[in-house]
Every structure is written in structure tokens, then in C-alpha cells.
N, C-alpha and C positions, 0 to 999 in steps of 0.2 A: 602751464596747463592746469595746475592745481587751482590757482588763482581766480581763474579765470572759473572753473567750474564750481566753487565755492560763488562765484557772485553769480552765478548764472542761478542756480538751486537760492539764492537770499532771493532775486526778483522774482521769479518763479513764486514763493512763499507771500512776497509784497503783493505782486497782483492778484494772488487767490484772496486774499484777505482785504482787499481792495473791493474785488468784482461782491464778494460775499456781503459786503457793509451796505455798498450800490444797491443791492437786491433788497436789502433788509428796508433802506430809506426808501425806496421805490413803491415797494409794498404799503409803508407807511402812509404815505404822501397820494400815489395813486386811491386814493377812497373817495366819494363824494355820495350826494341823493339825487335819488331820483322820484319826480312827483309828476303827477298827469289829473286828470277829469274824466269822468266818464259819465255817459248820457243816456238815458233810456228813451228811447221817440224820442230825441233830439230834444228832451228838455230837463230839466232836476227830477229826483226821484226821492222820496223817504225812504225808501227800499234799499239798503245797499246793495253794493254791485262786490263778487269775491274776485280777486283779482292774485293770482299767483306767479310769482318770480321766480326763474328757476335758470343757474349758470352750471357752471363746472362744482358738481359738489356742495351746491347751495341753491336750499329752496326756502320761499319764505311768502306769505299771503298776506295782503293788506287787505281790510276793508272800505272802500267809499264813504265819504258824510252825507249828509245831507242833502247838496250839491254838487256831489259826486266827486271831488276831491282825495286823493289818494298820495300814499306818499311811501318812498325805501331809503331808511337813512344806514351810512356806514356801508356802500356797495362797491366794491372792488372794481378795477378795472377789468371789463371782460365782455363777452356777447351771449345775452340772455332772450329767452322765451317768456312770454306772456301768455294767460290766458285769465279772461273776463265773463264769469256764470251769474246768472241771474235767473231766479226760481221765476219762471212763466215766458223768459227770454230767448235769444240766441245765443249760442255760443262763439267768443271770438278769442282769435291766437293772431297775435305780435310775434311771430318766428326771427330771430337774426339780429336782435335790438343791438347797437355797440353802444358800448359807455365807458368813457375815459373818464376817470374821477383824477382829485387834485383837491390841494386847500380849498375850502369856501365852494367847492364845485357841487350846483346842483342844475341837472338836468332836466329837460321838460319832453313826458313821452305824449307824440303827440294825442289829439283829443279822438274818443272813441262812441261810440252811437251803438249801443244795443236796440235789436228791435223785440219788441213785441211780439210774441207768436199766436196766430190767428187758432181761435176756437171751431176747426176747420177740418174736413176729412173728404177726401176724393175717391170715388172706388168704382168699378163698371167703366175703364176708360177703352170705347174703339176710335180706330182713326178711320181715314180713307182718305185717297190721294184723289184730285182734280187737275188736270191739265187746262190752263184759258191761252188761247190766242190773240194777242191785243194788236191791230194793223190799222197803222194810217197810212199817209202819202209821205211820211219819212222815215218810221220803220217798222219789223214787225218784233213785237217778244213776245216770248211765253214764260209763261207764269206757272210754275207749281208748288201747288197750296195741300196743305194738310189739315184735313177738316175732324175736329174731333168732339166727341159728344162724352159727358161722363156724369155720373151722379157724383152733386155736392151738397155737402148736411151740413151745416153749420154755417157761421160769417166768414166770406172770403171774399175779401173785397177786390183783391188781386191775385192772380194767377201767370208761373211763371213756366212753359216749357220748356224742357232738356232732350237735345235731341242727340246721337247718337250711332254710329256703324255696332258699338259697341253693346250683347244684350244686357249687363250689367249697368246699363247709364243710371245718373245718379245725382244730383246738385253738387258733387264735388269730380265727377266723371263724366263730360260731357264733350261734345264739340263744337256746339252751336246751342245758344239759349235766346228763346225768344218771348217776349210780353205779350200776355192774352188775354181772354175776361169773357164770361159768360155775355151771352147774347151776342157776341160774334165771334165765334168757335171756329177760326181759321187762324191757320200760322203760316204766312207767305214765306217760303222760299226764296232767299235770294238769289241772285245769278250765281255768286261768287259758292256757296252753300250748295248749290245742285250739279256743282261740279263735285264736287268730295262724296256722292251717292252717283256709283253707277246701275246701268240703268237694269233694271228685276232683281237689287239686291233692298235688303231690309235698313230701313230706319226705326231704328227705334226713341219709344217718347213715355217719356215721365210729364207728369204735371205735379208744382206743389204751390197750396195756397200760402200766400203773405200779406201782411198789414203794410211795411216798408222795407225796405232794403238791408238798411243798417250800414256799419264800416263793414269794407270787405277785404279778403287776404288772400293769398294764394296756397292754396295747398300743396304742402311739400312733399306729397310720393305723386299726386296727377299732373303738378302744374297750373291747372286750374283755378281761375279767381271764383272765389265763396263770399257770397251774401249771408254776411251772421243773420238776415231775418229771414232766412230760406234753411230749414231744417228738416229730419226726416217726420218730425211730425204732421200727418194729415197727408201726405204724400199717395198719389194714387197708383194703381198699377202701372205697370212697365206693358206697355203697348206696343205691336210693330203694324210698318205698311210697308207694300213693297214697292219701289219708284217705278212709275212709269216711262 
């Protein structure tokens, strides 16, 4: 028995110092870079773009070149967040990124598209609901549309609204977004969409003006996909109507 537990306590000792050495080359070996591009309106910018890296215990910001080329050398295995700020920009986050480093190992994160933010402001926004009846000789639908008027100052070549049960809606709280544009100030309802508002309770609508879309993410407390060219800047009031 003596024997016996004298060699059991030697392996015991072997494979601690074993699993220990494992970790240490692991640690080693596991490292690699990681480099991406990033775009302003989808083309080069002389502007850089700040671009910040952030894991377990480790934060670190690159700056873009000229061509928006970026780069993280010496990055551990592990799952990082991203975020890309650019003064007159939108904001954009890469949440969940994983990267397995190794000898010679460099990763490519993929390519990102900031937009431009519109010199734009919406304010005075009312709505109002319309019911249409559309009937042929094979079926009938109804239609309801949300007609809304507001003062815009500035360049806004595009216009995006957010609709919502919720009165807090918001370009990252919403339920339904739909494309809109001065001189034709309705937002059709789909079928699928006037199911989810019953009927005398409120919707509520945001509008905000945008140049382009940009890369988009989903935001990780709403769930919600975000458009980096859709920011709170120039955003109009929070409007309701009650559904017909």
C-alpha cells in the first residue's frame, strides 16, 4: 500500500507540472494579428477612423491610414468587442468577435462602412392614421397608412421611421422601421405589422434623417439591428396615433 501511494502522489506531481508547461506553451503559441479596413461612404478617407479593441483585461486603439487600413499585432486568443468613431460620423460596435491566434496567424476582421451624418434636424413631427379600401373582382385589402408632417432644417436627403407600441422608441428600440422622404409623407402599413397594434391603442414614431445606411449591428440589451448612419443626431420628436 505504501508503494503504491508513493507512486500515485510522483504522477499526481508529473501531471501537475505537465498540465502547467501545456498552459504556459499554449499561452505562448496561441497569439496572432488581427487587421481589417474601414470606409467612410464606402470609399478611402484621409480622416482616420479610432478603432478600439477591447477583451478580457485588455484594451488597445488602433488608428486607420489613409485607406483605412488598421491593424492588432501580438493578440491572445479570446472574444473581443470593437468599436469605430469618427468625428462627423456614426458610431459602430463589432460585439462577439472570436480570434484564435497561433504561429504566423493573422486574421482579417471583416470590412466596415461608416456613414456620414446629415447636417439635419426634424422637429414639430404630427401623424395621423388613414384607412384605404382597395376592391377588385379577386380581392379586397385594407390599407393603413400613417401620414405625417414635420419641420426639416437642414440637408436630409433621407428619412427613416421607427415605429413602436413602445413610448420610449428609438433607432436602437423599435419594432418596425420603415423608408420615407419628404413629398410623400406616408408610411404603409403592412398586413403582417397591423397585426402587432390593436385596434384604439397607440403607435408610436420617431423620424431621423440619414445620408446612407452604413455597416449595421445588433444591439445587445434591445436586440435590435442599428444602422451606424442613423444616430440620435437631428432626430425628431417621438409622436403617437392611435390605430383605427
Amino acid at each position: 500500500m505504501k508503494y503504491s501511494f508513493v507512486n500515485l502522489a510522483s504522477l499526481i506531481v508529473l501531471l501537475t507540472l505537465a498540465t502547467s508547461c501545456t498552459k504556459e506553451i499554449d499561452f505562448n503559441l496561441l497569439k496572432g494579428n488581427l487587421k481589417g479596413v474601414v470606409y467612410s461612404n464606402g470609399g478611402y478617407s484621409d480622416i482616420p477612423v479610432q478603432v478600439m479593441l477591447e477583451g478580457h483585461n485588455y484594451s488597445k486603439t488602433a488608428t486607420s491610414d489613409f485607406y483605412g487600413n488598421y491593424s492588432f499585432a501580438g493578440i491572445s486568443t479570446g472574444t473581443y468587442n470593437m468599436k469605430f468613431t469618427k468625428e462627423g460620423f456614426g458610431t459602430y460596435y463589432l460585439n462577439g468577435f472570436p480570434f484564435i491566434g497561433g504561429d504566423s496567424i493573422t486574421e482579417n476582421i471583416p470590412s466596415v462602412t461608416l456613414a456620414h451624418l446629415p447636417d439635419a434636424s426634424i422637429s414639430e413631427l404630427t401623424l395621423n392614421m388613414t384607412i384605404e379600401t382597395i376592391r377588385n373582382e379577386y380581392f379586397t385589402s385594407i390599407q393603413k397608412n400613417i401620414n405625417w408632417s414635420a419641420v426639416i432644417k437642414g440637408s436630409a436627403p433621407n428619412l427613416m421611421a421607427y415605429l413602436s407600441s413602445d413610448p420610449n422608441v428609438s433607432y436602437n428600440n423599435y419594432k418596425q422601421h420603415y423608408f420615407t422622404q419628404q413629398g410623400f409623407n406616408i408610411i404603409n402599413l403592412s398586413d403582417f405589422d397591423t397585426l402587432q397594434y390593436e385596434k384604439n391603442t397607440k403607435i408610436y414614431v420617431i423620424l431621423y434623417p440619414y445620408e446612407m445606411l452604413g455597416s449595421s449591428y445588433i444591439d445587445m440589451n434591445t436586440g435590435c439591428r442599428v444602422y451606424s448612419g442613423i444616430q440620435p443626431e437631428g432626430s425628431s420628436n417621438i409622436a403617437s396615433v392611435i390605430v383605427k
